[in-house]
C-alpha positions in Angstrom: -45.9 90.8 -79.5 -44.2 87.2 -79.0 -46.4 84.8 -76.8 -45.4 83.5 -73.8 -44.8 80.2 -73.2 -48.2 79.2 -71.8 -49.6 80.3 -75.1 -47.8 78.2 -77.9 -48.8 74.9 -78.8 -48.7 72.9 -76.2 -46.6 70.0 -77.4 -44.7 72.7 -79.1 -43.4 73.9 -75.7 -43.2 70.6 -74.5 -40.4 69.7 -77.0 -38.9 73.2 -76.7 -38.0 72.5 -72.9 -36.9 68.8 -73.5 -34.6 70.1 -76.0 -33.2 72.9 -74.2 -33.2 70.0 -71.3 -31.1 67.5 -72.9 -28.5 70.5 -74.6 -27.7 71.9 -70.5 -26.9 67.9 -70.0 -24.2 68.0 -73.3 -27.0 65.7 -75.0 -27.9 66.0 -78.8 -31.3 66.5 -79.2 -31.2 65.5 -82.6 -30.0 62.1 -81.5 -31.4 58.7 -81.7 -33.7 57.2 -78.6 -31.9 55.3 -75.9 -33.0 51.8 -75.6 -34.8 51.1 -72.9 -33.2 49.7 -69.8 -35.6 49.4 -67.1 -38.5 46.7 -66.4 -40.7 49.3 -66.6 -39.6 51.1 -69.8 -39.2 47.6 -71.1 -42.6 46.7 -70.9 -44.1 50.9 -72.3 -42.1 49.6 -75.8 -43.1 46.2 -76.1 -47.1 48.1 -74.9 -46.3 50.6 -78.0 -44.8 47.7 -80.4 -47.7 46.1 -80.0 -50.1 48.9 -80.6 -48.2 49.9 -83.8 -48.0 46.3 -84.9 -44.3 45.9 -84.3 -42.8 42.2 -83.8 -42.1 42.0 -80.2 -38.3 41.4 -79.5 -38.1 38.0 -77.2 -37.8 38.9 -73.3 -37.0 36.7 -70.2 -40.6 36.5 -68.3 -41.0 35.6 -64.5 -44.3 33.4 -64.1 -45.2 35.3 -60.4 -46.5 34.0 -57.8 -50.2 33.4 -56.5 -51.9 35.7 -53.5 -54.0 33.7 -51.4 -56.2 35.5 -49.0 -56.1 33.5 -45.6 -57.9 34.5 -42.5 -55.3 33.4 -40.4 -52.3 34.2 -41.9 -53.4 37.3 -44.2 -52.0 37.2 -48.0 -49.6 34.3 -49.0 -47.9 34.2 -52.0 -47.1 30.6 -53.1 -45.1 29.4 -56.0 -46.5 28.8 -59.1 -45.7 24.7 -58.6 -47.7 24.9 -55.5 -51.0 26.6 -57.2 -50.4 23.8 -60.1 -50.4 20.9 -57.5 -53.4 23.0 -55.6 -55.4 22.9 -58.7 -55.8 19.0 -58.7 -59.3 16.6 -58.3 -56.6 15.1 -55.5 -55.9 18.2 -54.0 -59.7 19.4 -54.3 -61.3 16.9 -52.6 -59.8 18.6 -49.3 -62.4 20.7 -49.6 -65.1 18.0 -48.7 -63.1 16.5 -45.6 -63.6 18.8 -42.4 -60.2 19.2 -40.6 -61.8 18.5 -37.1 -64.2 15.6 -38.3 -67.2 14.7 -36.0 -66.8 18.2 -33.9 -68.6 20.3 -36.5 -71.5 18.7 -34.6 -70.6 20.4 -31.6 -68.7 23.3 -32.4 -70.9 25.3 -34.8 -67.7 27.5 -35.8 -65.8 24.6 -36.7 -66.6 24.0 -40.7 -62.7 24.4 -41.8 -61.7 21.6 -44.0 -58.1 20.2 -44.4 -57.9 22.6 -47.8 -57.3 25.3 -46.3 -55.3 23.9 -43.3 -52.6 22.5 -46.0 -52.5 25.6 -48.1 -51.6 27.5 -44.2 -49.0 25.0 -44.0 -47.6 25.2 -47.2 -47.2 29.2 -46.7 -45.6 28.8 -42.9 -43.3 26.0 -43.8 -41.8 28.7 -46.3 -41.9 31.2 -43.9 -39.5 29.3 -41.6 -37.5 28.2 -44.1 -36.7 31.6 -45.5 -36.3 32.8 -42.1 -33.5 29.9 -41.4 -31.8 31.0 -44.6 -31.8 34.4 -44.0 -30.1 33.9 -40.6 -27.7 31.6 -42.3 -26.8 33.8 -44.7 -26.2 36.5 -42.5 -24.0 34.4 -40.2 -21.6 33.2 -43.4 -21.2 37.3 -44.2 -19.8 37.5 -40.6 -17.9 34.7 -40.4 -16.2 35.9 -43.9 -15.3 39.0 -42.5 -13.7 37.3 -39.8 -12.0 34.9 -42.3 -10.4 38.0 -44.2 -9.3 39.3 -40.9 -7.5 36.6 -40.1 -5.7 36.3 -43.2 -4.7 40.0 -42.7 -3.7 39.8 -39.0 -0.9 37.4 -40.4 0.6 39.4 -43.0 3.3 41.5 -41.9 3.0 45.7 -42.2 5.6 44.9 -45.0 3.2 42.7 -46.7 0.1 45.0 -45.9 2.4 47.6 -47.6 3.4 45.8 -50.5 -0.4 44.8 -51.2 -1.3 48.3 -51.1 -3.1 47.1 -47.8 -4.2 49.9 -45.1 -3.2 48.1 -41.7 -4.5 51.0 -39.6 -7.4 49.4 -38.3 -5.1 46.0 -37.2 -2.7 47.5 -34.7 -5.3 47.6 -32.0 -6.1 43.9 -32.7 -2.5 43.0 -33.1 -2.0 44.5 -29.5 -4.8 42.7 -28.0 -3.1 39.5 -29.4 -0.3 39.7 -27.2 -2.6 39.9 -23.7 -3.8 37.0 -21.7 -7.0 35.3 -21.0 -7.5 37.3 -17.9 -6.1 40.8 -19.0 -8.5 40.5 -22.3 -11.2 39.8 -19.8 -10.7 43.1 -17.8 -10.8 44.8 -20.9 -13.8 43.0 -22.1 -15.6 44.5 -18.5 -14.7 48.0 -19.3 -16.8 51.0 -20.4 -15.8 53.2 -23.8 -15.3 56.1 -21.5 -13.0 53.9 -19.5 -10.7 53.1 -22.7 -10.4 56.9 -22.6 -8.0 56.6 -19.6 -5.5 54.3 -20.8 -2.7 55.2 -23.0 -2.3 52.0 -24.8 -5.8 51.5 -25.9 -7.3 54.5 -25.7 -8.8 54.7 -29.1 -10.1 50.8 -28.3 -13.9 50.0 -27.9 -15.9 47.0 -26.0 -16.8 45.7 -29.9 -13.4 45.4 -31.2 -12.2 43.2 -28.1 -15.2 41.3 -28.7 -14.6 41.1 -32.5 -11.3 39.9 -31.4 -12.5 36.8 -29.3 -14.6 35.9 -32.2 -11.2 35.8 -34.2 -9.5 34.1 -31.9 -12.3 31.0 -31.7 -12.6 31.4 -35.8 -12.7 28.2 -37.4 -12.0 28.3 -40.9 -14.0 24.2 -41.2 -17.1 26.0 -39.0 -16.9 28.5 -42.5 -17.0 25.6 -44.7 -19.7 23.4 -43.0 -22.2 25.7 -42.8 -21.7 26.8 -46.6 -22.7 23.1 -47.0 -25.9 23.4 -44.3 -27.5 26.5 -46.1 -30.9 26.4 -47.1 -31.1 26.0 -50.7 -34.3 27.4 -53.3 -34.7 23.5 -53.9 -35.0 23.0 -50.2 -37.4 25.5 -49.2 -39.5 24.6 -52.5 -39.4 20.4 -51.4 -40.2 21.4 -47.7 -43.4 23.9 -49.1 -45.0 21.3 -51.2 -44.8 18.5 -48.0 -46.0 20.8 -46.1 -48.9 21.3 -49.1 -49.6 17.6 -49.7 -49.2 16.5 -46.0 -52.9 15.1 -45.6 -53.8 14.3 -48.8 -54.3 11.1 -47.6 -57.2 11.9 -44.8 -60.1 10.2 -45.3 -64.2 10.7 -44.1 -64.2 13.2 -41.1 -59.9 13.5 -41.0 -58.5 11.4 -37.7 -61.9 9.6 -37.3 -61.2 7.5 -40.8 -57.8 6.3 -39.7 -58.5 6.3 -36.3 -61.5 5.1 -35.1 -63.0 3.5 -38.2 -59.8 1.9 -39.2 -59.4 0.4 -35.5 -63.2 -1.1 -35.6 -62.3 -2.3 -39.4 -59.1 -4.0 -37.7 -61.4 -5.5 -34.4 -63.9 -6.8 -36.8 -61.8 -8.6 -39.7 -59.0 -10.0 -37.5 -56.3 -11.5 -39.3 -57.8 -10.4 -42.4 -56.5 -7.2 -41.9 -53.2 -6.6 -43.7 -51.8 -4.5 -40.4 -51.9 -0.7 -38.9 -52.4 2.2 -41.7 -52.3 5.8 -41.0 -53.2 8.6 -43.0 -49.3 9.3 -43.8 -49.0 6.5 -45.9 -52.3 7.4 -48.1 -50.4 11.0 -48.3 -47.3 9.7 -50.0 -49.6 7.3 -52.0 -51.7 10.3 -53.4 -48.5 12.4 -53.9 -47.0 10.4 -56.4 -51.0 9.4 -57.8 -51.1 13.0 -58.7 -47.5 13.5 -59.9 -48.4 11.0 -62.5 -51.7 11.9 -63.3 -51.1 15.8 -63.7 -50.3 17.2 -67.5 -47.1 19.3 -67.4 -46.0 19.2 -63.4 -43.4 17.4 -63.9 -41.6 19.5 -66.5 -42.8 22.4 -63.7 -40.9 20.7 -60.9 -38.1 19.7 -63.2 -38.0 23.4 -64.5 -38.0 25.0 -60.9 -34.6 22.6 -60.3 -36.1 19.6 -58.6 -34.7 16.1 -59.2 -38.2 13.7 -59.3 -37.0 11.5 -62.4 -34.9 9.4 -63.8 -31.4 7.9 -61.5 -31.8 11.2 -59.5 -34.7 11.0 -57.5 -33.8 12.7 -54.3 -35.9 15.8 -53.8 -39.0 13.1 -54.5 -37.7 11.1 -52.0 -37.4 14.1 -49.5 -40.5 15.5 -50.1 -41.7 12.0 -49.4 -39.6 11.6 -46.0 -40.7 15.2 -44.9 -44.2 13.7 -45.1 -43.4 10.3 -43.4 -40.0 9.1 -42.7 -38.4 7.4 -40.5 -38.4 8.7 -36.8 -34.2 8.5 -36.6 -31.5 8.7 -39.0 -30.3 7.7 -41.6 -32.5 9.6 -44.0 -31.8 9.5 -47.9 -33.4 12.6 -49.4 -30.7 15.2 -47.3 -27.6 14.4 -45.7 -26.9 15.3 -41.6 -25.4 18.5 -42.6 -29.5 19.4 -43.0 -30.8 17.7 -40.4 -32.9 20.3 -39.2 -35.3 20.3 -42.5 -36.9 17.6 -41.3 -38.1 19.5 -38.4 -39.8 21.9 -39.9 -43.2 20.1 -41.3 -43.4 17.2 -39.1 -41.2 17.5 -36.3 -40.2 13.8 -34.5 -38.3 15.9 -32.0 -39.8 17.9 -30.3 -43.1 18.0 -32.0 -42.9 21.5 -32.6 -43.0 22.5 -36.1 -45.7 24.3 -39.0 -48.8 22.0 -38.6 -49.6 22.0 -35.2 -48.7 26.2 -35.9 -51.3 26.5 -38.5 -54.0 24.0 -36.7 -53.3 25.8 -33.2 -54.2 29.2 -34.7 -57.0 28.0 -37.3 -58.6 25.7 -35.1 -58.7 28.2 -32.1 -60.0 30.4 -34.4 -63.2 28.6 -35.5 -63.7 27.0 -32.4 -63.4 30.3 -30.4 -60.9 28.9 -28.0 -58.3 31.9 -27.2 -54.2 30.7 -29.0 -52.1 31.5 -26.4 -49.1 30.7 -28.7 -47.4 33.4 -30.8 -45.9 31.3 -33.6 -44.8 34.6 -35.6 -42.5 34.9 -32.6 -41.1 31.4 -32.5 -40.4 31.8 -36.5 -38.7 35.4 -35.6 -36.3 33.9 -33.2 -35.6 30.2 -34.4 -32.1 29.1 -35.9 -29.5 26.2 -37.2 -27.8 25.3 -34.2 -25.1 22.8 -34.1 -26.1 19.7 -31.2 -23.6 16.9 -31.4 -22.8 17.1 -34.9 -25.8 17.1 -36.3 -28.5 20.6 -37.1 -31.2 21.1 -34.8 -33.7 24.2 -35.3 -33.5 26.2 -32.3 -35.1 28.9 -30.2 -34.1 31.8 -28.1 -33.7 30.9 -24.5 -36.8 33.4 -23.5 -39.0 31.9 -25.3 -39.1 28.7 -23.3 -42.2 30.2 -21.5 -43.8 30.7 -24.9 -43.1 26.9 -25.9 -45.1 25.7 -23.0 -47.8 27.7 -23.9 -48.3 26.0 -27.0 -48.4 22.5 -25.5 -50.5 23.8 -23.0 -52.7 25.2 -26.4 -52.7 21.8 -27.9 -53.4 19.9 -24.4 -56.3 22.6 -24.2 -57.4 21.6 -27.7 -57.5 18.0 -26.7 -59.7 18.4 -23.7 -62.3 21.3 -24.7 -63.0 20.2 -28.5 -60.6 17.1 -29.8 -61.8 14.5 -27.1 -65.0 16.5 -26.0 -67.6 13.8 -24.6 -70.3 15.0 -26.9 -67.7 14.9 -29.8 -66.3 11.0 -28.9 -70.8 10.2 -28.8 -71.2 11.7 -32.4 -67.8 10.0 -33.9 -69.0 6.6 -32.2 -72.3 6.5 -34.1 -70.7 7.7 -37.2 -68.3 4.5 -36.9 -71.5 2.7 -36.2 -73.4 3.5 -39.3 -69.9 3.4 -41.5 -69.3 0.0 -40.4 -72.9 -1.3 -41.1 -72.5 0.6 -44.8 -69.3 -0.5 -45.2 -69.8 -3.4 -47.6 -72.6 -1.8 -49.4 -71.8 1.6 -50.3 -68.9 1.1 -52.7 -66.3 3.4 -54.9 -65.2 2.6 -58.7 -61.6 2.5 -59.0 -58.6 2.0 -61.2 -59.3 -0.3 -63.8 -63.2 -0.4 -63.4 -63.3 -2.2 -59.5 -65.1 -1.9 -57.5 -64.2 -0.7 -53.3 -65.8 -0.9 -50.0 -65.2 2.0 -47.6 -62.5 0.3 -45.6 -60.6 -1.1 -48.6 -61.0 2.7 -50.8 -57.5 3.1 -49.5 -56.0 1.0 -51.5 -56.8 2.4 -54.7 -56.1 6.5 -55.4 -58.3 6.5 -58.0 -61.2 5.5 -55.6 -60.0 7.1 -52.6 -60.0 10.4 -54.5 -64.0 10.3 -54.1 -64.0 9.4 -50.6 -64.7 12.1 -48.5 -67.2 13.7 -46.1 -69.9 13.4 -48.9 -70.3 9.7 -47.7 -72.4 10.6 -44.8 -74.9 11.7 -47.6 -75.0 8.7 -49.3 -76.7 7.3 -46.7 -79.2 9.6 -45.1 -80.2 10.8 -48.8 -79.6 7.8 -51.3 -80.1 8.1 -54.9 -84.0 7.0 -55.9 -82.6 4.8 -59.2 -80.1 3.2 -56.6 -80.2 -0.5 -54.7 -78.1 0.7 -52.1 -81.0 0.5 -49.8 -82.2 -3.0 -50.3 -80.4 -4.7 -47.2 -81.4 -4.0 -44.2 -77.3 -3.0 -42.6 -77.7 -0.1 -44.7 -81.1 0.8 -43.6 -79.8 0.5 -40.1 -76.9 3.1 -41.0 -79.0 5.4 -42.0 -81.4 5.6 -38.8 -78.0 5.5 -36.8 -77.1 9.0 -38.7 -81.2 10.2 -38.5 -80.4 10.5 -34.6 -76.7 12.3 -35.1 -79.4 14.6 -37.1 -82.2 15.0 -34.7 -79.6 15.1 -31.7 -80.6 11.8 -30.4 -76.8 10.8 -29.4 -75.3 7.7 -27.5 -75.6 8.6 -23.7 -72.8 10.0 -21.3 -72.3 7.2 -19.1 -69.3 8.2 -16.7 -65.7 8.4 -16.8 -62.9 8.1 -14.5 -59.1 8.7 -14.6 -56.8 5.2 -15.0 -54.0 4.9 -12.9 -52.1 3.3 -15.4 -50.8 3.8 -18.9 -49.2 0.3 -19.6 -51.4 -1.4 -22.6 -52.0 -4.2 -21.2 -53.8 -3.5 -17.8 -55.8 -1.2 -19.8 -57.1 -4.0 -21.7 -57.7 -5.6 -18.5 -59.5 -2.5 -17.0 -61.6 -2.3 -20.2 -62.5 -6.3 -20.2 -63.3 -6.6 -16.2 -65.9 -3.1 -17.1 -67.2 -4.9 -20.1 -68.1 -8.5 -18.2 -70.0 -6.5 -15.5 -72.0 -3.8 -18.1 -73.0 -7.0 -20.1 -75.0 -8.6 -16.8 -77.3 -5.8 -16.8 -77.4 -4.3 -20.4 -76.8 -6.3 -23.8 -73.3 -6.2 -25.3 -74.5 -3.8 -28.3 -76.1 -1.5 -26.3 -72.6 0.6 -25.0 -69.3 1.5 -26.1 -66.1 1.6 -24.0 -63.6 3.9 -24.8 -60.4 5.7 -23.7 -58.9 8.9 -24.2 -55.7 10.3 -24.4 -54.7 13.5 -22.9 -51.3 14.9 -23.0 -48.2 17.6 -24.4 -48.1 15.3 -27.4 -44.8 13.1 -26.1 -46.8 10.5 -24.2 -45.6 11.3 -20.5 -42.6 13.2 -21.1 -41.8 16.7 -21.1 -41.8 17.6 -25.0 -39.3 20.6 -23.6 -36.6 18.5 -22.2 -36.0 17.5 -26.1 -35.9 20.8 -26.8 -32.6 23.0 -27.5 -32.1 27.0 -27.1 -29.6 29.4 -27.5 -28.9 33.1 -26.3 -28.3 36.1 -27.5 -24.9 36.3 -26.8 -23.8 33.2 -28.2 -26.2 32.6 -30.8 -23.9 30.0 -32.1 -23.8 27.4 -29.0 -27.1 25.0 -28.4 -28.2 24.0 -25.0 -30.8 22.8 -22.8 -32.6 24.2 -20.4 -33.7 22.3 -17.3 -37.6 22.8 -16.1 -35.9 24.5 -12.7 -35.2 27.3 -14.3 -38.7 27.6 -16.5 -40.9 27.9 -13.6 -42.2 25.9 -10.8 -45.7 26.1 -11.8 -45.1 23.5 -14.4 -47.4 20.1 -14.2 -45.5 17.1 -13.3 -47.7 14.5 -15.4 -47.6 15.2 -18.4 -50.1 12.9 -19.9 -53.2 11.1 -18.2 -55.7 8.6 -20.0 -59.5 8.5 -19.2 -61.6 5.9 -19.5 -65.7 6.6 -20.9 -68.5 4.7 -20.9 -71.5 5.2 -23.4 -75.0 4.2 -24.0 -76.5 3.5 -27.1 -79.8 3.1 -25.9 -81.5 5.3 -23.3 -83.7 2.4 -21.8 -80.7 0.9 -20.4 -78.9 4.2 -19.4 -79.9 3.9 -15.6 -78.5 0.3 -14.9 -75.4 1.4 -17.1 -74.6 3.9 -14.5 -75.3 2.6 -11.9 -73.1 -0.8 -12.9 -70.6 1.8 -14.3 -70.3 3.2 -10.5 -70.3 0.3 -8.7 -67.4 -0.9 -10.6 -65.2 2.0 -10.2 -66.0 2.1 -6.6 -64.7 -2.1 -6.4 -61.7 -1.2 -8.1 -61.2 2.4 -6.1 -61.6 4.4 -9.4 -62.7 7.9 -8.8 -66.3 8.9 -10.7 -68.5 11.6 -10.6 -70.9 11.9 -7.9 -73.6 13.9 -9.2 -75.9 12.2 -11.3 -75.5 8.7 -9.1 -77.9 6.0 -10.2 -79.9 3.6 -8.3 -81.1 0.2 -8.8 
């Protein structure tokens, strides 16, 4: 009795039904193996080869990209350039600077650093970028189509003919081409049932009189000169690393270095000074620092089609302007056909672009502050628009609503965390103690120098170990160290022993100015200061103003702001705040002026001089808490 099937050896059976397999297909199962031809089969040989010790044939590999787990934007996969530049002591040290500075101290959530905040960028200025492109791209297809339609709409049916042409689908287009403006326009009004009725076009539908208007406003330059404005791999790689290397030039505590410190640095030395500096210009300093002191990124770049060297340097010299250019034209790393790159990481425009997308949502998130602003959404429905001649990135016309939400986030941010009055009292006594240690606590540098705090900046090589990590210096100096043997830095230290203990400067008051203009804000701050230093000693409080506002000084940041809709996607305008809603504020911007005391024995007569001054120059102040001589 034969065995079934089940029964034989198992391979046996195996090979038995291959082979009868490959003979129902005509196949010889006798025959040689077929080379591989698919990824995966490619890589099952070369897995085998290698087993059996067989030379491995040569094959083109990929180098993939890295997956970086985020809690704000999920999983981000960044190019391989962008984990080399990540992986830098330059790049590091954005670990040790805390993106919101001195409000760690009242926001418990808030221990984010500027690390992660870049990386986020990085990953979103991608995201739009791909996003223009693909919308691009899609709008070239159409307008092709259109371009071949044109071409055939002037061929005769001879012609067609002749070119083995079906010009079927024309006649309907070719009748529509001998109507008017105003009989096309009935048509265009009709429903498909009502094409039905009439004899002449009554296989016609509402698209193909549309698609008709589009051919009659074709273009065939519009084709050309947005072939020239598409996004290129280059340009979505040179707008992802500025967007990764946009604050590698913070210093201690972010904003406070280059903002407050810097400001006290300038008040104190004078003419000294060499003029203003802002953390933009440390950015592009550290950029190319890092460029030149990382093995084998430059043959990366250069691999990955980037022009950094030699004659050719103008995807350096983009990447540079995307980080700080010059707020108008004439740019030199793009032309004006690509205008609208430069509005993607740091937008001079409208102020609207990745940054503020990945600090809104990261900031709100460890802070605990609810986003209103859905910036997947704005990415979704932004597009290259033509304004004037020049590429502006542009947003649906609904979402003008949604834009005014994110100022109204970032004004939000300002008044609850960024310019909190416990927040402004920690920062000041951290630029009190920095400036007392300023001379003493010093950085080596290029070349063996030596740096205070204030002039680290010059020098990469120092300024790569300034960061946070200062503070503790100070309170907890080294025992084989002299940094303690003058009594300034003693003094800094007991300054940051009270920041510890929550012994802060005291809230004096506040009040609202009535004016914005420089100069009588001096004036305001000079007539408070001459009547605070009859009562209290000129050390003993702190003057400062704040800045509130939608990030455009006093203007609407919208009225700079271009949309389209969805019927003519093509066609930028703006949208007047009549139409938005007539809830929206009319002032967009306000300043505040604060008063604080540095020592608590003088905190009753600083109120109550702070009062009486307001009430002499008709400034409103908070009642409650009214002092008394």
């Amino acid at each position: 009795m034969a065995k079934p099937p089940f029964m034989m050896g198992r391979y046996k059976w195996l090979v038995k039904v291959l082979s009868v397999g490959a003979e129902c297909k005509g196949e010889d199962p006798n025959a040689e193996p077929k080379k591989p031809t698919s990824t995966k089969q490619q890589n099952t040989t070369a897995d085998n080869e290698a087993k059996n010790n067989i030379p491995k044939k040569p094959r083109f590999y990929i180098e993939e990209h890295k997956v970086f787990n985020d809690p704000i934007h999920g999983h981000m996969a960044l190019h391989p350039v962008l984990v080399k530049i990540i992986d830098t002591p330059e790049f590091q040290r954005l670990r040790n600077i805390k993106q919101l500075g001195g409000i760690y101290f009242v926001y418990p959530g808030a221990s984010h650093n500027r690390f992660e905040h870049s990386i986020g960028v990085a990953h979103l200025a991608g995201e739009l970028a791909k996003a223009l492109k693909m919308k691009q791209e899609k709008q070239i297809e159409q307008l092709e189509e259109l371009k071949k339609l044109k071409l055939l709409m002037e061929l005769t049916p001879e012609e067609l003919k002749l070119k083995e042409l079906k010009h079927d689908d024309l006649g309907m287009l070719k009748k529509l081409e001998k109507l008017d403006d105003k009989e096309l326009e009935e048509l265009k009004n009709l429903k498909t049932e009502e094409f039905e009725k009439l004899n002449k076009f009554k296989k016609l539908r509402p698209e193909d009189v549309e698609k008709f208007e589009k051919l009659r406003e074709f273009k065939p330059n519009e084709l050309e000169k947005l072939k020239e404005s598409l996004i290129s791999d280059r340009d979505v790689l040179c707008v992802q690393i500025a967007g990764l290397c946009h604050d590698l030039g913070h210093g201690p505590y972010s904003h406070f270095y280059d903002g407050m410190f810097m400001e006290a640095i300038r008040d104190k030395k004078g003419k000294e000074f060499n003029g203003k500096w802002e953390h933009e210009d440390a950015s592009i300093e550290m950029f190319n620092h890092l460029l030149d002191n990382t093995d084998g990124l430059k043959d990366m770049m250069r691999k990955s089609g980037l022009k950094i060297e030699g004659d050719d340097k103008t995807d350096l010299k983009f990447i540079e302007e995307l980080i700080r250019g010059p707020p108008r034209w004439p740019y030199k790393g793009r032309d004006e056909k690509k205008s609208f790159l430069y509005e993607i990481v740091s937008n001079k425009e409208t102020g609207i672009d990745v940054d503020k997308f990945d600090y809104f949502a990261r900031d709100c998130h460890h802070l605990g502050i609810r986003n209103n602003f859905d910036h997947q959404r704005f990415i979704m429905f932004a597009r290259v628009c033509d304004v004037n001649g020049r590429k502006h990135i542009c947003s649906r016309d609904k979402e003008v609503a949604n834009l005014y939400d994110m100022f109204h986030t970032r004004n939000s941010l300002h008044r609850r965390a960024y310019q909190h009055r416990v927040t402004k009292s920690v920062e000041i006594m951290i630029k009190d103690a920095l400036l007392k240690a300023d001379q003493y606590i010093l950085t080596k540098g290029s070349g063996g120098t030596t740096l205070c705090l204030s002039k680290a900046k010059t020098d990469m090589e120092a300024y790569t170990k300034l960061t946070d990590q200062v503070i503790e210096r100070i309170l907890h100096p080294c025992s084989c160290s002299n940094e303690f043997t003058l009594s300034p830095l003693e003094e800094a230290r007991m300054i940051l022993q009270r920041i510890m203990s929550r012994d802060l400067y005291q809230f004096v008051g506040e009040t609202k100015l009535k004016k914005e203009d420089q100069e009588e804000i001096k004036k305001m701050k000079d007539s408070l200061e001459n009547e605070l230093v009859k009562v209290i000693s000129k050390d003993s409080f702190e003057i400062t103003v704040v800045t509130l506002d939608y990030g455009m000084k006093n203007k609407d940041p919208i009225n700079t702001t271009y949309f389209y809709t969805k019927a003519n996607p093509t066609e930028a305008f703006k949208i007047p705040r009549e139409q938005v809603s007539k809830l929206l504020p009319v002032c967009f911007a306000e300043k505040i002026l604060r008063v604080y005391c540095k020592n608590s024995a003088s905190l009753r007569d600083a109120k109550f001089c702070f009062q009486s001054w307001c009430h002499e120059n008709d400034f409103l102040t908070e009642d409650r808490d009214r002092a008394t001589p």
